[in-house]
ROFI-900433 format. One record per residue: residue in one letter; x, y negated, z of N, C-alpha, C, CB in turn. Coordinates in pm, whole numbers, padded with zeros to 5 digits, always signed. Atoms other than C-alpha are relative to their C-alpha. Glycine has a CB too. Layout:
N
aXYZXYZXYZXYZ ...
This chain:
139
x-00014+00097-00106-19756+06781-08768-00054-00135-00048+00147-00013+00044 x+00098+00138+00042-19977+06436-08779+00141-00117-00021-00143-00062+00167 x-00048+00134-00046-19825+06135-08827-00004-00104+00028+00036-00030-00021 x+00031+00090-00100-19742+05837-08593+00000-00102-00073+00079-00010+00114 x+00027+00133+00046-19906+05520-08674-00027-00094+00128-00125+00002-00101 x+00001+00105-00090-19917+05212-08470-00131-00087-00031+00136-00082-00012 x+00177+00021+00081-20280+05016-08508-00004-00075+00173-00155+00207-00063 x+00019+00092-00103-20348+04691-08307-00125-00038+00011+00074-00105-00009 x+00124-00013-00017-20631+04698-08120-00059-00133+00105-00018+00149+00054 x+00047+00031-00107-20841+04521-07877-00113+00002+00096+00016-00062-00012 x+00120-00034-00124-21047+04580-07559-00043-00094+00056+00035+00077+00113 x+00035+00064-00096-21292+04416-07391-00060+00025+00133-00051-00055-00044 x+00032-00059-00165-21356+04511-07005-00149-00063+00009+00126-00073+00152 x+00067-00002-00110-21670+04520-06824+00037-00092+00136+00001+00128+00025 x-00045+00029-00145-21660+04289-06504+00014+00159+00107-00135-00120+00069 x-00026-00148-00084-21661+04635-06324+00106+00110-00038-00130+00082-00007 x-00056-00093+00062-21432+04825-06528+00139-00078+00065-00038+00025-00171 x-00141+00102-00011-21123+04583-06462+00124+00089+00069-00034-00156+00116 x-00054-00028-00096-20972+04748-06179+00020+00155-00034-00073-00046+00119 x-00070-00140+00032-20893+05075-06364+00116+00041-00047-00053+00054-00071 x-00069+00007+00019-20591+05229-06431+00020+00043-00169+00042+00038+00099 x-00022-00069+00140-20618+05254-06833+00058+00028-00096-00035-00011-00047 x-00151+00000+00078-20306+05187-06962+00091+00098+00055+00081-00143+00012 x-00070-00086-00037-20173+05431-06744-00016+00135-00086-00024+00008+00132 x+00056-00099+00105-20325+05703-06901-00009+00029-00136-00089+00001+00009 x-00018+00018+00178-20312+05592-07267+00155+00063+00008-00009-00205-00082 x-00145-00030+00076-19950+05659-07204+00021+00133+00093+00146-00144+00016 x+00028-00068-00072-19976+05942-06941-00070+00103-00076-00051-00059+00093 x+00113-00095+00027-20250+06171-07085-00003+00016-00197-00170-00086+00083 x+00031+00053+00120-20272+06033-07414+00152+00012-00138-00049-00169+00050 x-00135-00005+00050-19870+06072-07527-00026-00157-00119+00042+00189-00088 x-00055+00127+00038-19911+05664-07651+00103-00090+00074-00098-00069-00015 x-00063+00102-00079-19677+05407-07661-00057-00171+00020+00133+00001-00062 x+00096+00122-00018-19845+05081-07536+00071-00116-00022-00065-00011+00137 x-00055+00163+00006-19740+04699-07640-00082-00079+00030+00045-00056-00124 x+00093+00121-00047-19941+04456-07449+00042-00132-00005-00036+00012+00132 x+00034+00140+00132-19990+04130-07666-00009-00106+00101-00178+00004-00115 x+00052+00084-00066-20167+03929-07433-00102+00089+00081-00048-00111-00082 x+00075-00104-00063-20404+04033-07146-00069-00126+00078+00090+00137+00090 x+00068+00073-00063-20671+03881-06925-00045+00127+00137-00119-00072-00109 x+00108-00076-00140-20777+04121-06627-00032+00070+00082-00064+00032+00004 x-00009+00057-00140-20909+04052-06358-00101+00059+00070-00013-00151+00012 x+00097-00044+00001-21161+04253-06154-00142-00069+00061+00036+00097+00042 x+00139+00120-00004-21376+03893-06061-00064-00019-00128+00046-00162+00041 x+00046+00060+00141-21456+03857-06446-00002+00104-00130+00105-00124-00038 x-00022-00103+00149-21474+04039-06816+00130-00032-00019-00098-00035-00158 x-00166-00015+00092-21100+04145-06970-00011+00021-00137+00100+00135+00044 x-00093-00028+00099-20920+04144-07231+00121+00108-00028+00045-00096-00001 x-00131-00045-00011-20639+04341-07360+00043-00050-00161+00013+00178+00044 x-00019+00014+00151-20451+04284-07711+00112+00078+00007+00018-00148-00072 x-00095-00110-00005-20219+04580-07783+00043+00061-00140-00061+00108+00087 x-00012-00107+00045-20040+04802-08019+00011+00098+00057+00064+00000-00057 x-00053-00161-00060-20048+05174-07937+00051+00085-00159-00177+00113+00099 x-00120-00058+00074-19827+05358-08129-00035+00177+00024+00170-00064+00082 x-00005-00150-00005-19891+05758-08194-00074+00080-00097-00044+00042+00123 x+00044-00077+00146-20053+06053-08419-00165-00079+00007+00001+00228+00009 x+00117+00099+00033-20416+05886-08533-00078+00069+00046-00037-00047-00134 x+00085-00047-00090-20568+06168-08345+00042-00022+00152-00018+00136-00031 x-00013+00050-00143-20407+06093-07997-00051-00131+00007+00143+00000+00052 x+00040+00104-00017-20504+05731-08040-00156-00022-00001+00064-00062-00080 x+00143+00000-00013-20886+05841-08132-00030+00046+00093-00068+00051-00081 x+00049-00092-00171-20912+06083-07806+00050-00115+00077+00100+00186+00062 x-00023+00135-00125-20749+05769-07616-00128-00089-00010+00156-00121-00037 x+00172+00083+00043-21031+05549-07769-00123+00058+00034-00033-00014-00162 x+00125-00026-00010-21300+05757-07699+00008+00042+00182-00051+00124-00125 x+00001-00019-00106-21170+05816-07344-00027-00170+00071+00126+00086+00026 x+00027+00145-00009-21161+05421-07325-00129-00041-00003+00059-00067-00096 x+00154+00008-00060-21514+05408-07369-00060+00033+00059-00069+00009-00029 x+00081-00084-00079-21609+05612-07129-00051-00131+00112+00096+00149+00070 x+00026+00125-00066-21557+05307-06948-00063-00113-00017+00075-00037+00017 x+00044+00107+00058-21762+05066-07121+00072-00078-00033-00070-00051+00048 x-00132+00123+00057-21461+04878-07270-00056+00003-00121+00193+00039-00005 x+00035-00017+00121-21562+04803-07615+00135-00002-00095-00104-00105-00031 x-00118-00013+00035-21263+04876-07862-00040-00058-00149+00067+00150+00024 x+00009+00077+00128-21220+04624-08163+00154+00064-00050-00018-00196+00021 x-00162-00050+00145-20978+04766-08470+00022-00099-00055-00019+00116-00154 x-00058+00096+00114-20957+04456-08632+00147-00070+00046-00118-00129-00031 x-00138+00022-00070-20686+04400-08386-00021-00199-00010+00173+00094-00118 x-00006+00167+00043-20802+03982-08485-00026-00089+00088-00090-00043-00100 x+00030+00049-00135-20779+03803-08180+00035-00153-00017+00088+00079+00124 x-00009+00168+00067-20649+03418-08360-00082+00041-00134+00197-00077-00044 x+00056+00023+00206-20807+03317-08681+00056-00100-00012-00179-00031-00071 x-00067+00145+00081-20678+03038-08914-00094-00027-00110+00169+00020-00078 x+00075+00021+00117-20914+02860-09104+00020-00123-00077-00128+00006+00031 x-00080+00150+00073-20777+02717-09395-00076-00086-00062+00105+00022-00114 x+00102+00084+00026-21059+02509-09494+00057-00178+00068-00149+00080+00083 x-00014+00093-00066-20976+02286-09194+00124-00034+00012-00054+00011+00096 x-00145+00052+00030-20577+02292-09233+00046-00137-00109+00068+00127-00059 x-00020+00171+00091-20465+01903-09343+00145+00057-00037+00001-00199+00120 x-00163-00043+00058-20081+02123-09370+00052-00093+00043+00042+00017-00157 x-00097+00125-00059-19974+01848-09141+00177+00089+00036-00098-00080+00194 x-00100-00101-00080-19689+02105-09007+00029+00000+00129+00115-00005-00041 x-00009-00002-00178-19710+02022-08641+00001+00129+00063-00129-00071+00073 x+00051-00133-00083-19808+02409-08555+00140+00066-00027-00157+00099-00066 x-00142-00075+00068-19456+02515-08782+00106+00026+00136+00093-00127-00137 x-00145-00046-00129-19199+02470-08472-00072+00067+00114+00103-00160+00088 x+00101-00110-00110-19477+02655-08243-00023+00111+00034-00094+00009-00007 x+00049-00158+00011-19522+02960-08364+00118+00096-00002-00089+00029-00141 x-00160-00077-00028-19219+03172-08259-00001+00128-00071+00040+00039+00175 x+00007-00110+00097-19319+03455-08484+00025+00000-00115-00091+00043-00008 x+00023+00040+00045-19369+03277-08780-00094+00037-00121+00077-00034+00013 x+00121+00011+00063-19681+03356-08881-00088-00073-00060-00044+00023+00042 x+00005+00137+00071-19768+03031-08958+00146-00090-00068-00063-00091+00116 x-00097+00032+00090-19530+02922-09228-00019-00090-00096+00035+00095-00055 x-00043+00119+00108-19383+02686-09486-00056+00079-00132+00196-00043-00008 x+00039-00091+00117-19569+02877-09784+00046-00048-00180-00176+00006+00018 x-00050+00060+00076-19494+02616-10048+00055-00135+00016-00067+00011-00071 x-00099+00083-00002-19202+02383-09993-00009-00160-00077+00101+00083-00054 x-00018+00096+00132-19216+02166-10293-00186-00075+00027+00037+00127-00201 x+00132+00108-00021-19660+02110-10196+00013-00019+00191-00200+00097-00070 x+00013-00031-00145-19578+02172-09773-00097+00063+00011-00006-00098+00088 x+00116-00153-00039-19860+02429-09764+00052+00069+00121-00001+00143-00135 x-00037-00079-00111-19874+02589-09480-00109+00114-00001+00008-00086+00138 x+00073-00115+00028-19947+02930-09492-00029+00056+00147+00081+00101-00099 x+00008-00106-00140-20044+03213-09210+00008+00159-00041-00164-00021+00089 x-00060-00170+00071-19931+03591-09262-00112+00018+00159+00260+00077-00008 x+00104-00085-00133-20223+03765-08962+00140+00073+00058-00162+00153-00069 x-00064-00090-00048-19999+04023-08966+00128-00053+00119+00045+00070-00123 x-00135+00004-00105-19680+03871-08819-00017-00097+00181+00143-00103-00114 x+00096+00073-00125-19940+03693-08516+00083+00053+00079-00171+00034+00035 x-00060-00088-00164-19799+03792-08168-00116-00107+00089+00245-00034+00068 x+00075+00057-00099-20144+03593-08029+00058-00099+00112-00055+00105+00059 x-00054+00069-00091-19944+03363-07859-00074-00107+00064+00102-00041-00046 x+00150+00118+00034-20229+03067-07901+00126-00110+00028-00195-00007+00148 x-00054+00184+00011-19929+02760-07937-00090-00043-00125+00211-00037-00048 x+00056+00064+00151-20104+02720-08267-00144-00096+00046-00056+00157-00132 x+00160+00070-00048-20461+02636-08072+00038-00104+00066-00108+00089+00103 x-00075+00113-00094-20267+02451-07789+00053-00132-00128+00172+00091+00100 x-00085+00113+00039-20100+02190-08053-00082-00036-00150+00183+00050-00013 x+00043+00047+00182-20325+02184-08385-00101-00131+00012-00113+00155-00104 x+00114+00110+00005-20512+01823-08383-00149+00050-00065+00058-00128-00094 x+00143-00015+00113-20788+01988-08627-00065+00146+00016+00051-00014-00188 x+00073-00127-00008-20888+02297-08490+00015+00171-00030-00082-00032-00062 x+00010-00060+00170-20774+02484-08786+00021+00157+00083+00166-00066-00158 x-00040-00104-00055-20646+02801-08517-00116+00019+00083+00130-00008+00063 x+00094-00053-00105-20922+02983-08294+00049+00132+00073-00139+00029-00067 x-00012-00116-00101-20926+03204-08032-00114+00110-00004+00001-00061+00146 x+00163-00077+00024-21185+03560-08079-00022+00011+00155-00010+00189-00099 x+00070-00030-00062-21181+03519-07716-00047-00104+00109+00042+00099+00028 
């Protein structure tokens, strides 16, 4: 029996594709469980989705390759913020923002402010409130 891994992905729609039912089916057809992150769409414009799906690593590849059928393009890097610490001054303004806390107090004693990817939930307060940029959006 395979086992279930979870693996955060993201799609980007087709202006034409929008208006399909594809999340139905991921969990329908596909025996995934879906966590939708953030989402954009709309069938006037290109979508978004940002998701975990959750299941054996072959149900999630037959979901993926049924997902393209649609011209959705499917990104694994799951990396939908970036943090670039180049441009972080570690002011801490983004610290009470980030309700995940993915952006963190890393060293106390210099105020470093760190970012863990992993514990992201894409929320974008970090973009909304950073004077310097230092957070981006991949979309």
């Amino acid at each position: 029996m395979s086992q279930t891994i979870t693996q955060k992905l993201m799609l980007f729609f087709p202006k034409c594709e929008c208006e399909k039912p594809i999340i139905y089916h991921l969990v329908k057809d596909y025996d995934l469980i879906v966590n939708v992150y953030r989402a954009k769409v709309t069938p006037e414009e290109e979508g978004y989705l940002v998701l975990d799906v959750t299941g054996t690593e072959e149900d999630i590849e037959r979901a993926m390759d049924f997902v393209r059928t649609f011209n959705v393009t499917v990104n694994y890097t799951g990396k939908g913020v970036t943090w670039d610490e180049r441009r972080c001054t570690h002011c801490g303004q983004c610290l009470a923002h980030c309700p995940s806390g993915a952006l963190h107090l890393a060293d106390p004693a210099t105020r470093q402010v760190g970012y863990d990817e992993s514990e992201c939930i894409e929320c974008l307060a970090c973009i909304r409130i950073c004077p310097f940029g230092t957070c981006a959006s991949a979309f």
